[in-house]
C-alpha positions in Angstrom: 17.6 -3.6 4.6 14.1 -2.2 5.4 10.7 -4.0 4.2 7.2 -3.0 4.2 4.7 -4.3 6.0 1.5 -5.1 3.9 -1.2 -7.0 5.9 -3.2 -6.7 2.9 -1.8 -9.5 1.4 -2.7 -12.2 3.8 -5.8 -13.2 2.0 -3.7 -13.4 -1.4 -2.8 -16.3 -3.2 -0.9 -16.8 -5.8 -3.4 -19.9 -7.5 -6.0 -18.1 -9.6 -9.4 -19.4 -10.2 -9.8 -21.0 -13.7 -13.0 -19.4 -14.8 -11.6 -16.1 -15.5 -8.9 -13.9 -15.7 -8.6 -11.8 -12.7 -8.1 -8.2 -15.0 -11.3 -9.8 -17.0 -13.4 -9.0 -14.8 -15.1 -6.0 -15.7 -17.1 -5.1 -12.4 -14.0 -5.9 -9.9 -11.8 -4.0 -12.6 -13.7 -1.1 -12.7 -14.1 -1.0 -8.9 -10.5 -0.8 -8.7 -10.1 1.9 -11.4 -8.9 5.2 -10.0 -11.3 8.6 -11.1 -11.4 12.1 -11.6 -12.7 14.5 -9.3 -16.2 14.3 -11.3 -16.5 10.4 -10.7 -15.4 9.6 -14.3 -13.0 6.9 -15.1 -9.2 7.6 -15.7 -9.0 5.3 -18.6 -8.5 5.0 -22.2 -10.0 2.5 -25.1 -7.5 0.5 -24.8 -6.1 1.0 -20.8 -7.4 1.7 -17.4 -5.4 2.9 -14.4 -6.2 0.8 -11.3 -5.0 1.0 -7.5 -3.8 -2.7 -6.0 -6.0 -4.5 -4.0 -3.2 -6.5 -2.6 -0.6 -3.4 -2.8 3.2 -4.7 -2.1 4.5 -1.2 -1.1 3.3 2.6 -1.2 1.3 3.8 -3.8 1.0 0.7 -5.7 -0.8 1.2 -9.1 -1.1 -0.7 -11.9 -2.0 0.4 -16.1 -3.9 -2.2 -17.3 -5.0 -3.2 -20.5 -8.8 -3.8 -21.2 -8.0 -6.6 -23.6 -6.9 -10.0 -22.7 -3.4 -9.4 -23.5 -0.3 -12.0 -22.1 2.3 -11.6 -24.4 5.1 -8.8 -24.3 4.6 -7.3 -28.3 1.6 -8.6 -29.0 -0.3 -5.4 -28.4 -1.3 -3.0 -31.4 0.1 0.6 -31.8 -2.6 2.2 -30.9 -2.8 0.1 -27.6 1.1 0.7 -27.0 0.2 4.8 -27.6 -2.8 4.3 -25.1 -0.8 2.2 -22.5 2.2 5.5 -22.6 -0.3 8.2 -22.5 -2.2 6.5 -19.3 1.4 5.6 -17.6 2.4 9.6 -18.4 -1.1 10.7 -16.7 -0.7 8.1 -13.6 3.2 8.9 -12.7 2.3 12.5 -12.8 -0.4 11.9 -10.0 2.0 10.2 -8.1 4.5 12.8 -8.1 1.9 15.1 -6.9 0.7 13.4 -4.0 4.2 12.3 -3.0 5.9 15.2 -2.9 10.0 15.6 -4.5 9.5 11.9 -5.1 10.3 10.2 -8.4 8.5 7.4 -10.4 9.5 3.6 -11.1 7.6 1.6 -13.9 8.0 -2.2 -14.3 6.5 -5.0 -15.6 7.0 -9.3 -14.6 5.6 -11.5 -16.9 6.3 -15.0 -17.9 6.7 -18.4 -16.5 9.8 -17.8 -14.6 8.9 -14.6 -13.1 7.2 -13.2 -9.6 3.5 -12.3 -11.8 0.8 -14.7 -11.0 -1.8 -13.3 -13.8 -1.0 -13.9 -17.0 -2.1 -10.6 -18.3 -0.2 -7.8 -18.6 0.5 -5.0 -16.4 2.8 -2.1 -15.7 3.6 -1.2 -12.1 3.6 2.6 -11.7 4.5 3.8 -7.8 6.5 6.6 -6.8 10.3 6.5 -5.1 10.3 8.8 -2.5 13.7 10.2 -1.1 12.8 8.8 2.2 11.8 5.4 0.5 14.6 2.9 2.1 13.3 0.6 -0.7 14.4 1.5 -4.4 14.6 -0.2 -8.2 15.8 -3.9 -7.9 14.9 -3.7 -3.8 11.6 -3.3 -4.4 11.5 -5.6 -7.1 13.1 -8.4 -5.4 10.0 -8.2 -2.7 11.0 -7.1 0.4 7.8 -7.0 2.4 6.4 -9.1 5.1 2.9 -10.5 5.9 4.3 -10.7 9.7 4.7 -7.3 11.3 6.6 -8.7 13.9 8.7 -11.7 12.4 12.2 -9.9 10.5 12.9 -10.8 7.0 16.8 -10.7 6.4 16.3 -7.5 8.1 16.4 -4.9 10.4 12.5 -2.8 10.1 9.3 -2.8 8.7 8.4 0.2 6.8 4.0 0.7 6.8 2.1 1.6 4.1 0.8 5.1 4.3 -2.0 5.1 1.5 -3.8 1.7 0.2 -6.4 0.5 -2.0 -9.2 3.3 -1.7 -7.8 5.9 0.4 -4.8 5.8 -1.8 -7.6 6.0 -4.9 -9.1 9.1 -3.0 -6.1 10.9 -2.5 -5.2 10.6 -6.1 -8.1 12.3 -7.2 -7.2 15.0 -5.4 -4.3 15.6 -6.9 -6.7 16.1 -10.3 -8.8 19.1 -8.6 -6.0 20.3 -7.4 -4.6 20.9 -11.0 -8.0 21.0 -12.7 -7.2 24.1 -15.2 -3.7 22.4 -16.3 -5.6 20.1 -16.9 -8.3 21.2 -18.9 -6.1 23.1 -21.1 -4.4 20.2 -22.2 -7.6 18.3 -23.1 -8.6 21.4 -25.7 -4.9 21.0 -27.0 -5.5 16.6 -27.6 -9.0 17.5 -28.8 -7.1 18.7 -32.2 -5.0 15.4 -32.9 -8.4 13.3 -32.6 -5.9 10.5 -32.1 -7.7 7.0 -32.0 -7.0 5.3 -28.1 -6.0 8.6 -26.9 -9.6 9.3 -24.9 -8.7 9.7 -21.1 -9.6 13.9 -21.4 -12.0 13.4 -23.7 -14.1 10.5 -21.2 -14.0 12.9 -18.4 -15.0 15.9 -20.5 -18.1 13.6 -21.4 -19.4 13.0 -17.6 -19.4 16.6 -16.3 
């Protein structure tokens, strides 16, 4: 069994400050939020896509919803269209900048699980064919703090692309596919489908 080595989670813990939700705050949040090539956010009115600042394993991204949600069906319609429509747009990046490689989505909420915010969030990163680490492996947290010390284990697999760099290289993937892209903005522009904004943001900050 392989597990990947993420230094960037020494300085997390797993005891949240009391004053605010963590995905509250609008400033870190929007720090964190991934962009188009033109600088403008990939989000929605109800959803933004975020890179993690304390990433567990390659390409570690998160959907996550503006509003202080913590309860698995409590969100609206519109929100649930918004969150799908964000999660269709992030899983496509990833399978652009990692190459022949798939996508897996989850979620952990609730008491009993391994989340330590108590607002919801989906999990998008890619599954590479090279990826010793898939589905319930990856879920069941395989990674290390200690580069050196083994856990269960035989060796550490790095990550390539985190927090920023991984954000940059995203964006890329965007230029890269820019008229795609803008053709299917002209076709959403039609529905004028409440939440379903992402294009429409970006089309506003050029």
């Amino acid at each position: 069994m392989a597990y990947y080595y993420t230094p960037f989670r020494k300085k997390y813990s797993r005891e949240q400050p009391n004053t605010e939700c963590v995905f509250c705050d609008e400033k870190a949040l929007r720090a964190q939020t991934i962009k188009f090539p033109d600088g403008a956010l990939i989000e929605n009115d109800y959803y933004r896509w975020i890179f993690n600042m304390f990433p567990k394993f390659e390409g570690h991204t998160m959907v996550v919803p503006k509003r202080h949600v913590t309860e698995l069906g409590t969100e609206s319609a519109d929100e649930i269209i918004a969150r799908e429509e964000l999660i269709t747009i992030a899983a496509a990046a990833l399978k652009a900048l990692y190459p022949r490689s798939g996508v897996e989505i989850f979620i952990q909420t609730g008491e009993g699980s391994e989340s330590s915010i108590k607002h919801l969030h989906w999990h998008v990163v890619p599954s590479q064919p090279s990826d010793p680490l898939r589905g319930f492996d990856k879920l069941g947290m395989f990674f290390t703090m200690e580069e050196a010390k083994p856990k269960l284990l035989i060796f550490p697999v790095p990550i390539k692309r985190a927090r920023h760099q991984l954000s940059k290289a995203l964006t890329k993937t965007f230029k890269a596919s820019a008229p795609r892209r803008e053709k299917k903005h002209e076709s959403s522009r039609d529905g004028r489908r409440k939440g379903n904004k992402t294009r429409v943001a970006q089309r506003k900050h050029k």
